[in-house]
The first five atom37 places (N, CA, C, CB, O) and aatype in JSON, in Angstrom:
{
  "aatype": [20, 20, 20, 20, 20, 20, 20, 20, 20, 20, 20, 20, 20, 20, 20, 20, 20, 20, 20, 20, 20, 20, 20, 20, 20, 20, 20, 20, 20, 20, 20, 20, 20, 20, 20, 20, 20, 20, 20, 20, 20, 20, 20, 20, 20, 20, 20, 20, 20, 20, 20, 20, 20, 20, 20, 20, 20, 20, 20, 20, 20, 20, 20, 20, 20, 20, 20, 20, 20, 20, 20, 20, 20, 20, 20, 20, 20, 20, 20],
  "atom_mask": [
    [1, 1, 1, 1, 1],
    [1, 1, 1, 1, 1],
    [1, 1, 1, 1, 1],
    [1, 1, 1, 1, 1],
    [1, 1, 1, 1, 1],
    [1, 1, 1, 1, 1],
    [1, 1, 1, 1, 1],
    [1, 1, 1, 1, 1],
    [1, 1, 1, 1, 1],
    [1, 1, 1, 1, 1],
    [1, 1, 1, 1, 1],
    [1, 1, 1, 1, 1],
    [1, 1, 1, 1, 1],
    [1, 1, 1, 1, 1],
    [1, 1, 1, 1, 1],
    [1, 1, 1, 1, 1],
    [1, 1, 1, 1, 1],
    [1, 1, 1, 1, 1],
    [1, 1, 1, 1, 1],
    [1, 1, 1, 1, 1],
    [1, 1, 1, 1, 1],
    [1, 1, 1, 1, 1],
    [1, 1, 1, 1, 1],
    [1, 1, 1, 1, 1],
    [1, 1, 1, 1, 1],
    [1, 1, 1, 1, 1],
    [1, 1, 1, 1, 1],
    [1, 1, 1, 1, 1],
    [1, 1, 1, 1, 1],
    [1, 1, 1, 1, 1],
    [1, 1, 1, 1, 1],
    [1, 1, 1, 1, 1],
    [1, 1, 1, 1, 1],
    [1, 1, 1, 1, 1],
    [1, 1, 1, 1, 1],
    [1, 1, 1, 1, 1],
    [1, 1, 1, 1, 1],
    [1, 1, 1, 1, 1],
    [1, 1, 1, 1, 1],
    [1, 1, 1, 1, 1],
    [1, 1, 1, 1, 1],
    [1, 1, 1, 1, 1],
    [1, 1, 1, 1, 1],
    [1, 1, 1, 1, 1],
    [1, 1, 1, 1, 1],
    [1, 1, 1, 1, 1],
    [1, 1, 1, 1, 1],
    [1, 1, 1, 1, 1],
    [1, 1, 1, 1, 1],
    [1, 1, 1, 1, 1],
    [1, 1, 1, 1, 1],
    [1, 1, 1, 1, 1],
    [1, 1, 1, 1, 1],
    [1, 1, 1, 1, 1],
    [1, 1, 1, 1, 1],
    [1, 1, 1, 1, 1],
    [1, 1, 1, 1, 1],
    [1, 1, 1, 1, 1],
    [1, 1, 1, 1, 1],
    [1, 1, 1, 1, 1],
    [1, 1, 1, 1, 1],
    [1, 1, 1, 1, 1],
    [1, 1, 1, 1, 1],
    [1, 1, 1, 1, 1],
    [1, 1, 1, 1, 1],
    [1, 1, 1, 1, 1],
    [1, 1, 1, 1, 1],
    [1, 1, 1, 1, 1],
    [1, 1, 1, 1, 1],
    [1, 1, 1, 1, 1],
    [1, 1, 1, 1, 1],
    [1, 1, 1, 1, 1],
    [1, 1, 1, 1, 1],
    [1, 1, 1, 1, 1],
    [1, 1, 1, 1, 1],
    [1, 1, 1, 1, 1],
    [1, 1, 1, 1, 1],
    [1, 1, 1, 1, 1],
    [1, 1, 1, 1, 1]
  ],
  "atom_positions": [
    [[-24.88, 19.92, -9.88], [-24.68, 18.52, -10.24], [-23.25, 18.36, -10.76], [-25.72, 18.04, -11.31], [-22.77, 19.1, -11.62]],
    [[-22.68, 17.48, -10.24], [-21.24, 16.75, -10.94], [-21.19, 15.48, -11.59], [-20.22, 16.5, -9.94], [-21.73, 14.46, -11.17]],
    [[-20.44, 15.59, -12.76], [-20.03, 14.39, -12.85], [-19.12, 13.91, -12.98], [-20.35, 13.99, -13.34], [-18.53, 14.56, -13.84]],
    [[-18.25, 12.73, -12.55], [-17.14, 12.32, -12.63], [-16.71, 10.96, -13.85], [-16.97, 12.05, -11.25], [-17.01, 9.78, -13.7]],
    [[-15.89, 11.61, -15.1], [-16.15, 10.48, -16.01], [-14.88, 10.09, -15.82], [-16.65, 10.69, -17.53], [-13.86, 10.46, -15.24]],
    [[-15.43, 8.87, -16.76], [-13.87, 8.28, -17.01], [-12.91, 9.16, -17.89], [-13.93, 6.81, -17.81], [-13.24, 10.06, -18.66]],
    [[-11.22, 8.55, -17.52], [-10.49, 9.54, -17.93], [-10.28, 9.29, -19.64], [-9.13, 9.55, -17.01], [-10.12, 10.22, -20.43]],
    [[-10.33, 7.55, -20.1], [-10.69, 7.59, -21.25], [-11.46, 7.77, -22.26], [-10.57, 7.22, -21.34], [-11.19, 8.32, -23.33]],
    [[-12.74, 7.16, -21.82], [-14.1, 6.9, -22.79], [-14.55, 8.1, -22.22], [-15.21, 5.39, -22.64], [-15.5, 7.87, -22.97]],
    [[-14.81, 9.05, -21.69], [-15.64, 9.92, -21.06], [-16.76, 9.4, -21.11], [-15.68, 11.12, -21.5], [-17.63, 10.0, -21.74]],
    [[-17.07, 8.22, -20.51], [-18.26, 7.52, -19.92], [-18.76, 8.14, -18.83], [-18.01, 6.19, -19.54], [-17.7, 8.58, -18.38]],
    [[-19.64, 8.53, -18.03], [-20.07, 9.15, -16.51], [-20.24, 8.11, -15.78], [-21.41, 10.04, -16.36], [-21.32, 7.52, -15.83]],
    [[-19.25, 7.68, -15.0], [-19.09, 6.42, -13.74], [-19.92, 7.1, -12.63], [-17.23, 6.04, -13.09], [-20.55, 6.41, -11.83]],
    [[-19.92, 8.4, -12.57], [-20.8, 8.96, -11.39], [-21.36, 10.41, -11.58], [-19.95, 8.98, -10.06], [-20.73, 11.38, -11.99]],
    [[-22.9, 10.34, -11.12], [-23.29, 11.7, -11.23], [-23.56, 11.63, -9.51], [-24.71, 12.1, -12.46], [-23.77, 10.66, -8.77]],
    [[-23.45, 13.48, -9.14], [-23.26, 13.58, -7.54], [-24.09, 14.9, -7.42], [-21.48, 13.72, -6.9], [-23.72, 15.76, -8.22]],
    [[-25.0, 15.21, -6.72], [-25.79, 16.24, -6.57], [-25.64, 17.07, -5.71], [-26.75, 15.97, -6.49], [-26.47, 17.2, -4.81]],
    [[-24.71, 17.7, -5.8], [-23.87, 18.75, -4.7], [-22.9, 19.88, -5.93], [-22.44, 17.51, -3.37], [-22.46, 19.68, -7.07]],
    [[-22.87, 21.22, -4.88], [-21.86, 21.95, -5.89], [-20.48, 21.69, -6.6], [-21.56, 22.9, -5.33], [-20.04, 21.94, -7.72]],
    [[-19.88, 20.93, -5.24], [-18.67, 20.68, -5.16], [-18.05, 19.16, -4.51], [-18.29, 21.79, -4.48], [-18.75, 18.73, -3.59]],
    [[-17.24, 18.59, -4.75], [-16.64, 17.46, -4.36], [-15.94, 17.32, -3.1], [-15.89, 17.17, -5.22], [-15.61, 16.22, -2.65]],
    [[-15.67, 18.61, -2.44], [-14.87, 18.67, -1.33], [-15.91, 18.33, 0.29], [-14.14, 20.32, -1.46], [-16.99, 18.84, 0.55]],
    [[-15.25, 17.47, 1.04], [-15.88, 17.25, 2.11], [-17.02, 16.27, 1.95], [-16.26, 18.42, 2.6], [-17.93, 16.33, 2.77]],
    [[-17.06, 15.16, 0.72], [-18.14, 14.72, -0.03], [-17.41, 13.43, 0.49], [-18.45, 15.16, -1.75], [-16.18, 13.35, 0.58]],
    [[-18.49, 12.16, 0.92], [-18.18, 10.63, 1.17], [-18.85, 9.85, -0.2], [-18.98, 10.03, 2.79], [-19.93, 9.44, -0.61]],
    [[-17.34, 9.95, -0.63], [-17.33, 8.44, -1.83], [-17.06, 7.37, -1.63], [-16.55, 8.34, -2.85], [-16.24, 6.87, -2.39]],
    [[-17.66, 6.49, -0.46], [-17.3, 5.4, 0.21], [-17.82, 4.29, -0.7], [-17.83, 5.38, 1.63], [-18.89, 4.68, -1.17]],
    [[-17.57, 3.3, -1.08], [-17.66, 2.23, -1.79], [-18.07, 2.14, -3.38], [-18.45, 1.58, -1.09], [-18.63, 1.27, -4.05]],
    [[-17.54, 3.4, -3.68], [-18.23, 3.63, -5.05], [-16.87, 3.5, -6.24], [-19.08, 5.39, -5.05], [-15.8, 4.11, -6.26]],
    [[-17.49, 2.38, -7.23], [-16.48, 2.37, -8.32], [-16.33, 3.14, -9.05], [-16.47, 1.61, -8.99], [-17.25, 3.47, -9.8]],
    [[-15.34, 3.59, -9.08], [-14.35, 5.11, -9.82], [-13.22, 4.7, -10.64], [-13.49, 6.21, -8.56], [-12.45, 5.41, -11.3]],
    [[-13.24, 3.47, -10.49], [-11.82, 3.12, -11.61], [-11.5, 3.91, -12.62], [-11.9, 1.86, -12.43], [-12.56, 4.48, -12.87]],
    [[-10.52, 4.37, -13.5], [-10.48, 5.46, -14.43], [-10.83, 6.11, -14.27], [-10.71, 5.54, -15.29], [-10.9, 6.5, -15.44]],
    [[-11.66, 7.48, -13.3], [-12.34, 8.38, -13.1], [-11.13, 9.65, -12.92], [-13.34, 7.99, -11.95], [-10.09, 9.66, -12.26]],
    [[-11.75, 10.65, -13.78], [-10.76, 11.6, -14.11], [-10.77, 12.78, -12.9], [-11.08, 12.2, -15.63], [-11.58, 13.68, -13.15]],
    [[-10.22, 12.89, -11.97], [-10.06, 13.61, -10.85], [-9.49, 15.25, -11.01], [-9.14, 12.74, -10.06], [-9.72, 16.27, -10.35]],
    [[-8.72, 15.01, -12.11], [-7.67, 16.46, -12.27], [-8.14, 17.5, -12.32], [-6.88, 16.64, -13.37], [-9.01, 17.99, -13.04]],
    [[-7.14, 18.13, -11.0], [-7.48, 19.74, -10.85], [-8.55, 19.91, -9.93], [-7.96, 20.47, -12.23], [-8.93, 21.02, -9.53]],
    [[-9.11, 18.62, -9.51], [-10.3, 19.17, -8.76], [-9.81, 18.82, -7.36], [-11.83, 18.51, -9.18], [-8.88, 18.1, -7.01]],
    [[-11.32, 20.02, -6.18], [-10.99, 20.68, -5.12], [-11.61, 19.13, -4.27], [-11.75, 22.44, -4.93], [-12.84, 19.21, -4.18]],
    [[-11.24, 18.24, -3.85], [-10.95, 16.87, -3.37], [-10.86, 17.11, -1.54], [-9.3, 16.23, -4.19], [-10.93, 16.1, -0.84]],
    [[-10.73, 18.26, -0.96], [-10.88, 18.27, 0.63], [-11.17, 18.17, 1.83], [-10.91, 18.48, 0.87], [-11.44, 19.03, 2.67]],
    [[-11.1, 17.21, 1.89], [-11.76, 16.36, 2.93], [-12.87, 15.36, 2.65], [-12.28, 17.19, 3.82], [-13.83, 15.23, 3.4]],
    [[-12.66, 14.62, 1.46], [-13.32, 13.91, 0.71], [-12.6, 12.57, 1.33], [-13.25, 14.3, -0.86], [-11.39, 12.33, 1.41]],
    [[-13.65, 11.82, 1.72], [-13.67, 9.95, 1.89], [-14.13, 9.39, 0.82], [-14.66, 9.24, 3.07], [-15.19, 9.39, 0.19]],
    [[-12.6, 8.67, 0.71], [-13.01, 7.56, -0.61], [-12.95, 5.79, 0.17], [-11.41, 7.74, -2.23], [-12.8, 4.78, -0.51]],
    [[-13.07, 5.79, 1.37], [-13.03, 4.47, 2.31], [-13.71, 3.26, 1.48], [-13.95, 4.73, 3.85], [-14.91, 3.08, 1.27]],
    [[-12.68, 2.52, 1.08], [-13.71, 1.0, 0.6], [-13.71, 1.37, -1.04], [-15.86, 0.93, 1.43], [-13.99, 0.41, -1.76]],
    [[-13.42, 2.65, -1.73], [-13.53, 3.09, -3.16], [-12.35, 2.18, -4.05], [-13.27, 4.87, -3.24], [-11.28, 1.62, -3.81]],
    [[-13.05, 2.35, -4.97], [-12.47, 1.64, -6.5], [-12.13, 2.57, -7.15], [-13.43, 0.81, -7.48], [-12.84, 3.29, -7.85]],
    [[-10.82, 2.65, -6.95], [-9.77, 3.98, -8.03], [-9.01, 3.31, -8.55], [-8.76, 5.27, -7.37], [-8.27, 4.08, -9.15]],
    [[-8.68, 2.27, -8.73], [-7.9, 1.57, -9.9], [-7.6, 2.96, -11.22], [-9.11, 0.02, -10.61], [-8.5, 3.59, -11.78]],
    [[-6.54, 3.09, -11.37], [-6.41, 3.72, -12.95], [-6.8, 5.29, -12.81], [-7.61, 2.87, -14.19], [-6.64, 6.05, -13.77]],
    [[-7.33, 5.74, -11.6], [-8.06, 7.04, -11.25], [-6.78, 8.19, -11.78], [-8.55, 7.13, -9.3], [-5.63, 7.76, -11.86]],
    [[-7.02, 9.34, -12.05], [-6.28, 10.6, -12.51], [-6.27, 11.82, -11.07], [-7.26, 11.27, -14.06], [-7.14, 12.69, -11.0]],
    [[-5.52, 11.74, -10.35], [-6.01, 13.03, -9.2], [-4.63, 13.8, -9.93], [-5.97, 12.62, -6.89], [-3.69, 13.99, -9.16]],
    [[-4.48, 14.15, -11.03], [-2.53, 14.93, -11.38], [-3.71, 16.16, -10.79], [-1.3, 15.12, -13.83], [-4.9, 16.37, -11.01]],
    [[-2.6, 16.84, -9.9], [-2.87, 18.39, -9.64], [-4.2, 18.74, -8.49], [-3.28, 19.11, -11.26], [-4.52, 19.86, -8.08]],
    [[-4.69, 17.74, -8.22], [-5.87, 17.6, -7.35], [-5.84, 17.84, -5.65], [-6.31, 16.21, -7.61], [-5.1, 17.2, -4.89]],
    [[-6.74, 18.83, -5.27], [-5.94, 19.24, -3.67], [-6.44, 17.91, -2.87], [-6.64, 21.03, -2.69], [-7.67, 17.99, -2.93]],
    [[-6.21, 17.15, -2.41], [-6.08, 16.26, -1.53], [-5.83, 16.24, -0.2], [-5.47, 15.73, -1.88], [-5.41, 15.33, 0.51]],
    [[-6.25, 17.81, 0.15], [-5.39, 18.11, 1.77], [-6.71, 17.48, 2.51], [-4.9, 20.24, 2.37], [-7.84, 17.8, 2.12]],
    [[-6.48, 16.46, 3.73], [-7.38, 15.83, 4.51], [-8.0, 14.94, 3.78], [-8.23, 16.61, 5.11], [-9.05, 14.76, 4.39]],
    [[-8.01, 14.1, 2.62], [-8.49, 13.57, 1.43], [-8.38, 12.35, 2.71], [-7.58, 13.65, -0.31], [-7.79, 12.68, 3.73]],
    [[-9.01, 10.83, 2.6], [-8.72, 9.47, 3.24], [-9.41, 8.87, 2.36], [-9.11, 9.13, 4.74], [-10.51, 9.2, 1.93]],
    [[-8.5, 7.57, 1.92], [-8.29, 6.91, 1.35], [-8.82, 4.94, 1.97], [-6.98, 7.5, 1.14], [-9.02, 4.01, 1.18]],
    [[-8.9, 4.86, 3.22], [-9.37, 3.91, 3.86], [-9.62, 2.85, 2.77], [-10.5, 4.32, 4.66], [-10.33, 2.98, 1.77]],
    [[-8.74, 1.55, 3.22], [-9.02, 0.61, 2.6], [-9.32, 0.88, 0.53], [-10.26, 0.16, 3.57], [-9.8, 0.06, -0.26]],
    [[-9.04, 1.63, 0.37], [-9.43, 2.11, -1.12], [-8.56, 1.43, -2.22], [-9.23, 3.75, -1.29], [-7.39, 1.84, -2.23]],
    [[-8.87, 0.51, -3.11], [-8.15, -0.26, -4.24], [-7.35, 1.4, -5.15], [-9.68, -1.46, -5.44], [-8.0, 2.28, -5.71]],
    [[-6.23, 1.34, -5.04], [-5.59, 2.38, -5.91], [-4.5, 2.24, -6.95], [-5.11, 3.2, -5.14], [-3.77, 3.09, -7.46]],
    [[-4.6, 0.98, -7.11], [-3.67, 0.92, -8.31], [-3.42, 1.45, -9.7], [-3.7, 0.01, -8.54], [-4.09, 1.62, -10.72]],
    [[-2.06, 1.68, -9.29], [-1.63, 2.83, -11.22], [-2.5, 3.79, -10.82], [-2.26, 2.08, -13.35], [-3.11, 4.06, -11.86]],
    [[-3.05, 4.65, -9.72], [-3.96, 5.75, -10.23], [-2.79, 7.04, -9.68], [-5.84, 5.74, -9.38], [-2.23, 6.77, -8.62]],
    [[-2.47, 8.19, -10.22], [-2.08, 9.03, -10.73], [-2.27, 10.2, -9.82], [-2.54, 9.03, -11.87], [-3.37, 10.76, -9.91]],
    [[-1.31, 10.71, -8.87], [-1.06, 11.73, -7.85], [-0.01, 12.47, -8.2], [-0.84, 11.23, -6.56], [0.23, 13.25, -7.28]],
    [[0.84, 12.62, -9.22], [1.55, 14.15, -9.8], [0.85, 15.03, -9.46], [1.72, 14.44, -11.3], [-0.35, 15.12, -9.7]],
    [[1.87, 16.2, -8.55], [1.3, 17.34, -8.94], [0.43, 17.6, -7.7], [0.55, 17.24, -10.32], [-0.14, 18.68, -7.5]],
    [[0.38, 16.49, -6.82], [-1.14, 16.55, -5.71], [-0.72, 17.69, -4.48], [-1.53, 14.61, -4.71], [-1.52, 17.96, -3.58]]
  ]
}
């Protein structure tokens, strides 16, 4: 099980029932502030997603798509 909180409140915006995040479809799911960093992100669809404010600093993103995805101010240092 994962969960992905926010990067401030450590609220849980999403719990995901898989080992890992990579190769995983997060298609229309609000993630705004959701703290991404460091994690293995590969070949992950975020098509139609709400990342407003999202944290990916340091996050592998290789084959990552983004489709239509709201991304404002969210945070790719390091990607």
């Amino acid at each position: 099980m994962i969960e992905i909180k926010h990067k401030e409140t450590g609220q849980v915006l999403l719990q995901w029932d898989a080992d890992e995040l990579a190769g995983q479809k997060l298609d229309g799911k609000e993630l705004s502030g959701a703290d991404f960093t460091g994690m293995d992100l590969r070949g992950t669809t975020f098509h139609y997603a709400f990342l407003n404010d999202a944290d990916f600093q340091g996050a592998n993103l290789t084959g990552t798509f983004f489709r239509a995805a709201n991304l404002n101010r969210a945070n790719f240092q390091g990607c």
